[in-house]
C-alpha positions as CSV (number, residue, x, y, z in Angstrom):
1,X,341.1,36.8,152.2
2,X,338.0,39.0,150.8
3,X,336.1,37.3,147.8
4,X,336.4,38.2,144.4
5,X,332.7,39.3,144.4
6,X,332.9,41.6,147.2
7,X,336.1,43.2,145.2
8,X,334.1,43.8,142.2
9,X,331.1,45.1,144.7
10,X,333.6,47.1,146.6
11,X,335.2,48.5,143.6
12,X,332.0,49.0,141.6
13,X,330.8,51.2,144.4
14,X,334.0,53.4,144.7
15,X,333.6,54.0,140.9
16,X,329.9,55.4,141.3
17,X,330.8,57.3,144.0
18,X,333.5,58.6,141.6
19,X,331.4,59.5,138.6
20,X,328.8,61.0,140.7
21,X,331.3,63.4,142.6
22,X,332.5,64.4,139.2
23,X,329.4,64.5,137.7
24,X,327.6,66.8,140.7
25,X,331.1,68.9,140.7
26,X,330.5,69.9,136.6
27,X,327.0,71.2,137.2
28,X,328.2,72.9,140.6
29,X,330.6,74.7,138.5
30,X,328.2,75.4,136.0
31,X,325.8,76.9,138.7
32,X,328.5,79.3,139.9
33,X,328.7,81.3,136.5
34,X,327.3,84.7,135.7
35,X,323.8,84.4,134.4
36,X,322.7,80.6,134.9
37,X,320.2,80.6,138.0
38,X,317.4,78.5,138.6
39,X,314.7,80.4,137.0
40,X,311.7,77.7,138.6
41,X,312.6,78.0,142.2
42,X,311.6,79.7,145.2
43,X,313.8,79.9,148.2
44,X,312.7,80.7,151.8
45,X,315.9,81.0,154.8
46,X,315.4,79.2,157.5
47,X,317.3,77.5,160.0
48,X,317.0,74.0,158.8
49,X,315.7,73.5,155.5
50,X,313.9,71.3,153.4
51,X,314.2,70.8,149.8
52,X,311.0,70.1,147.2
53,X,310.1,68.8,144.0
54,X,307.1,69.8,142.2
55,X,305.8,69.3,138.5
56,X,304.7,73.2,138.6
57,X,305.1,73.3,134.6
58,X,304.4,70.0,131.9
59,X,307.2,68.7,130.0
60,X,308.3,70.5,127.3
61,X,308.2,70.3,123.5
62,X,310.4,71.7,120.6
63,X,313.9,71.7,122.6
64,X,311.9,73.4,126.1
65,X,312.6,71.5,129.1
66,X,309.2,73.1,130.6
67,X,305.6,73.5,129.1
68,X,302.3,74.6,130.5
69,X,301.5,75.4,134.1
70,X,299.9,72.0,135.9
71,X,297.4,73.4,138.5
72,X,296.2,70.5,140.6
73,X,299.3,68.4,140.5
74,X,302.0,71.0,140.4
75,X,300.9,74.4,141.9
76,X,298.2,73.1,144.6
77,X,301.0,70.5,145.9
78,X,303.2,73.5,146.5
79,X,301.0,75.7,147.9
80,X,300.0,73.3,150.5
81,X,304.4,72.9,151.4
82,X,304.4,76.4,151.7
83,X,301.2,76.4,153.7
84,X,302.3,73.7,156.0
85,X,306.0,75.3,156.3
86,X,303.5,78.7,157.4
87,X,301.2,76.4,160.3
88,X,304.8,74.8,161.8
89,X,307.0,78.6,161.6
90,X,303.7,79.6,163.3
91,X,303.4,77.2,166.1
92,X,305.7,78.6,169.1
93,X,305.0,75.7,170.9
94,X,305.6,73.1,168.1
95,X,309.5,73.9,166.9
96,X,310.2,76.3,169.1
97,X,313.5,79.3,168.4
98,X,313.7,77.1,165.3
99,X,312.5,78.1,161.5
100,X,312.0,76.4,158.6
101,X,313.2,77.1,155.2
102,X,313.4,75.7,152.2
103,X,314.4,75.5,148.4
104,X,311.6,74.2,146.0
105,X,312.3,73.5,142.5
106,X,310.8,72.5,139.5
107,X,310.8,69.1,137.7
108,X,308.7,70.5,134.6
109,X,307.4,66.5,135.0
110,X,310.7,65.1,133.4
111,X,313.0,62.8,135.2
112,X,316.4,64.4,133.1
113,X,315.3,67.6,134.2
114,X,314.3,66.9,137.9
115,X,317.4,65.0,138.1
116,X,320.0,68.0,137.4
117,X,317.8,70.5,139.3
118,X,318.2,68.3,142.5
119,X,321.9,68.4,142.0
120,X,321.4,71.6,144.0
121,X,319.9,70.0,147.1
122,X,323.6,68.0,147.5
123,X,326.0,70.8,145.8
124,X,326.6,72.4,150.0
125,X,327.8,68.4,150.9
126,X,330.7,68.6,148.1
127,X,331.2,72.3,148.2
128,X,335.0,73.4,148.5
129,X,336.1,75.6,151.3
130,X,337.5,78.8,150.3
131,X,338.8,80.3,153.1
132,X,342.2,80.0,151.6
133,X,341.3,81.6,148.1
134,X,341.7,85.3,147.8
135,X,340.4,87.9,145.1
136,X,342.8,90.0,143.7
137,X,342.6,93.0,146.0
138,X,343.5,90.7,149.0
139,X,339.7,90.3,150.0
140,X,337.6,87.4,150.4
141,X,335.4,86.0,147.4
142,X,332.4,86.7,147.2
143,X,330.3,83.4,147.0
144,X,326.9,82.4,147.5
145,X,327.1,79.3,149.6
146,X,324.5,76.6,148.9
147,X,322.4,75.8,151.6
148,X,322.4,72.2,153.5
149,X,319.0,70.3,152.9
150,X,318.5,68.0,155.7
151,X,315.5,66.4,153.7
152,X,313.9,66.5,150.2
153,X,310.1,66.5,149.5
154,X,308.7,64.7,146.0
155,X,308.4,64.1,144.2
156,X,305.1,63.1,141.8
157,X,305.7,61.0,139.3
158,X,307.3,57.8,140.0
159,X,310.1,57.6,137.2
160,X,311.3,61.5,138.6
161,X,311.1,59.8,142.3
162,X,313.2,56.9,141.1
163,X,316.2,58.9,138.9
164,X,316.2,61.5,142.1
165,X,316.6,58.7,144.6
166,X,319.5,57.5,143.3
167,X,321.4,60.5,143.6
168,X,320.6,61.5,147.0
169,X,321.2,58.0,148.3
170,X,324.6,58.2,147.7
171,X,324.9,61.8,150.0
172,X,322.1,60.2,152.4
173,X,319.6,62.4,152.2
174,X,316.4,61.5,153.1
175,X,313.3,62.0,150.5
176,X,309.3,61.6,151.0
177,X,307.3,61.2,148.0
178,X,304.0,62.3,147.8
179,X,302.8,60.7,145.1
180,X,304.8,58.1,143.5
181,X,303.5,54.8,144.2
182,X,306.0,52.6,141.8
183,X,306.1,49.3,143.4
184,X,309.8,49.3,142.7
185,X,310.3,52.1,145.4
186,X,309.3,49.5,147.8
187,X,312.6,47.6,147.8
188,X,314.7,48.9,150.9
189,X,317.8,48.1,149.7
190,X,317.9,49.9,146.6
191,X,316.1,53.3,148.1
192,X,317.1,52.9,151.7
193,X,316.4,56.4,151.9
194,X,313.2,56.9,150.1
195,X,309.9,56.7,152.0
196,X,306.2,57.6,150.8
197,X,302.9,58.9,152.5
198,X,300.9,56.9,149.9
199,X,300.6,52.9,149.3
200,X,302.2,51.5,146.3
201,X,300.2,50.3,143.2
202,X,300.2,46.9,144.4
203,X,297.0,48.0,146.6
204,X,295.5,49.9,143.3
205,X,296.1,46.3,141.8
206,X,294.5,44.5,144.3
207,X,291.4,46.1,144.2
208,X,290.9,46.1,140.5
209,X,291.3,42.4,140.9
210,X,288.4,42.5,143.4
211,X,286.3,44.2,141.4
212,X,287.2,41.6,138.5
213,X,286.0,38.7,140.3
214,X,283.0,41.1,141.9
215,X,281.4,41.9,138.5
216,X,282.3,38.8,137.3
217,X,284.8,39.6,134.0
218,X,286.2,36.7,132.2
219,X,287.7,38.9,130.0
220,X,289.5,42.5,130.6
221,X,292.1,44.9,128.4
222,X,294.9,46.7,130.1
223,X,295.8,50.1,129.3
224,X,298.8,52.0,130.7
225,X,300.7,55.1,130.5
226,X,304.5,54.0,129.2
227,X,306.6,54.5,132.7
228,X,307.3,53.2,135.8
229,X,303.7,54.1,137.3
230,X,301.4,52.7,134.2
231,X,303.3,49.5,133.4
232,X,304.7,48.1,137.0
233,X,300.9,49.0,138.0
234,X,299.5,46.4,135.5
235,X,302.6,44.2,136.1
236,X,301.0,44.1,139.6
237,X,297.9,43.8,138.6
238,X,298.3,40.1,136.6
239,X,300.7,39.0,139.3
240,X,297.6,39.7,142.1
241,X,294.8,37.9,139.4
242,X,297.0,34.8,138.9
243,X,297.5,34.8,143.0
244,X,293.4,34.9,143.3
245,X,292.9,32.2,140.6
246,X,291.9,33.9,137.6
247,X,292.4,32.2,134.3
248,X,295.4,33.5,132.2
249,X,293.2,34.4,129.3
250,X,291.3,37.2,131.8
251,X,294.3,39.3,130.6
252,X,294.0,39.3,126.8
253,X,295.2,43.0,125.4
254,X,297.6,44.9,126.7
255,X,298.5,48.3,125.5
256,X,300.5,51.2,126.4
257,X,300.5,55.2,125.1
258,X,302.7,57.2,125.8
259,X,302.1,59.4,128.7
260,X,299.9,62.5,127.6
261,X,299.4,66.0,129.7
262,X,296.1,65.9,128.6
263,X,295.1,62.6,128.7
264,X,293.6,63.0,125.1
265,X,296.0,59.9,123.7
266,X,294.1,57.4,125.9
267,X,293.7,54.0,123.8
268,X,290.4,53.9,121.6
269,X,288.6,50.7,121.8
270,X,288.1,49.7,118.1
271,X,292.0,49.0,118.8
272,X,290.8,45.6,120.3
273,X,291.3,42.6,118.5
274,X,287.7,41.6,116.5
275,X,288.4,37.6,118.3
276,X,287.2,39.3,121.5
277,X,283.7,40.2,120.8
278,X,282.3,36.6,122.2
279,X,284.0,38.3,125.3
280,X,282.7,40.6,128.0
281,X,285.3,43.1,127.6
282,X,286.3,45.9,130.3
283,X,289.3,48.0,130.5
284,X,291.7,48.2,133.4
285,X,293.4,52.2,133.3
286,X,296.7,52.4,135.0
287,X,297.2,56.1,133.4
């Protein structure tokens, strides 16, 4: 006899499975009619290819899902995919008879948006086949296919990496962040297929901690961008100061704002409590 707890596991994971093919097969539909394209893309054939998230654009304001360009985090991070995709397409001897593509979207730095563009990288896995539909005149349709990703690139922010993983995890596609360094993405067995070429915050955390009992703080205020990234970073960050043997009062103001493209909404210091001026009072950033 199976357990009642693997029934309800079993059946809870048939019913995500469910909603999500439903789900992906509404937007594929969408997708397919005249005039809706992905206007923030670029696509480059290849033989096997790669998808990619970037935050080329800020999020939005005023109903826009996309704001202002991002430079450094959004355009230089894509120009060095497409330079690397140039150096490997390049190199006879490195993949050779064999080019790389590959479809690069936009996550205009919100994890709604980034989640319905990547819809597209698992749209060819649930695509019908329509060899047996015919137009009219006896002829074939005429569709544009979507094109198999056998691997997904981004994406930056943490919270995007995190709503992104959970969809391509069901269609086991594999997906290397760049930047997200959540702790959460850590735990195998809820992004088994979800790695990172940077270390997770827990690191960041530990050497702010060093620094703490370097300079000697008794006293320090945390101050976080609202998120994945800014709060599980200062999460980490008491968890590693009450490991070391700090005092539980070295932690005494925590605040976080609400992320900011410009970074002008960072907390002013005549927020502090007045009981902390017999204090020597720094400021911990996770922004």
């Amino acid at each position: 006899m199976v357990p009642n707890a693997w029934k309800h596991c079993c059946s809870s994971c048939i019913l995500l499975c469910l909603l999500a093919y439903c789900f992906i097969s509404s937007i594929a539909a969408k997708s397919r009619t005249p005039g809706h394209t992905h206007l923030n893309s670029i696509r480059i054939d290849g033989d096997i290819s790669l998808g990619g998230l970037f935050p080329v654009h800020s999020r939005g304001s005023d109903g826009k899902a996309c704001g202002e360009l991002k430079k450094e985090k959004g355009i230089h991070r894509l120009e060095a995919m497409l330079y690397a995709l140039d150096r490997i397409n390049n190199d006879a001897e490195l993949l050779p008879n064999i080019t790389l593509g590959a479809r690069i979207l936009d996550t205009c730095s919100r994890d709604t948006h980034a989640l319905e563009q990547s819809l597209t990288f698992v749209q060819a896995l649930i695509e019908k086949d329509g060899t047996d539909v015919k137009c009219l005149s006896g002829g074939p349709p005429i569709i544009t296919k979507p094109e198999r990703v056998v691997g997904v690139i981004g994406a930056s922010a943490s919270s995007v990496s995190i709503m992104v993983a959970n969809i391509l995890r069901l269609f086991k596609i594999p997906q290397v962040s760049y930047a997200s360094t959540a702790p959460e993405l850590s735990d195998n067995s809820r992004y088994d297929f979800f790695s990172r070429v940077v270390p997770p915050d827990t690191y960041q955390a530990q050497a702010m901690v060093d620094i703490v009992k370097k300079m000697k703080w008794n006293y320090v205020s945390t101050v976080a961008s609202e998120g994945n990234y800014g709060e599980s970073g200062v999460d980490a960050f008491i968890q590693k100061s009450r490991e070391d043997g700090l005092m539980d009062n070295c932690v005494g103001r925590r605040v976080s704002k609400e992320d900011s493209e410009t970074g002008s909404e960072i907390v002013d210091v005549e927020e502090l409590p007045e009981d902390t001026a017999s204090f020597t009072d720094q400021s911990v950033l996770f922004y």
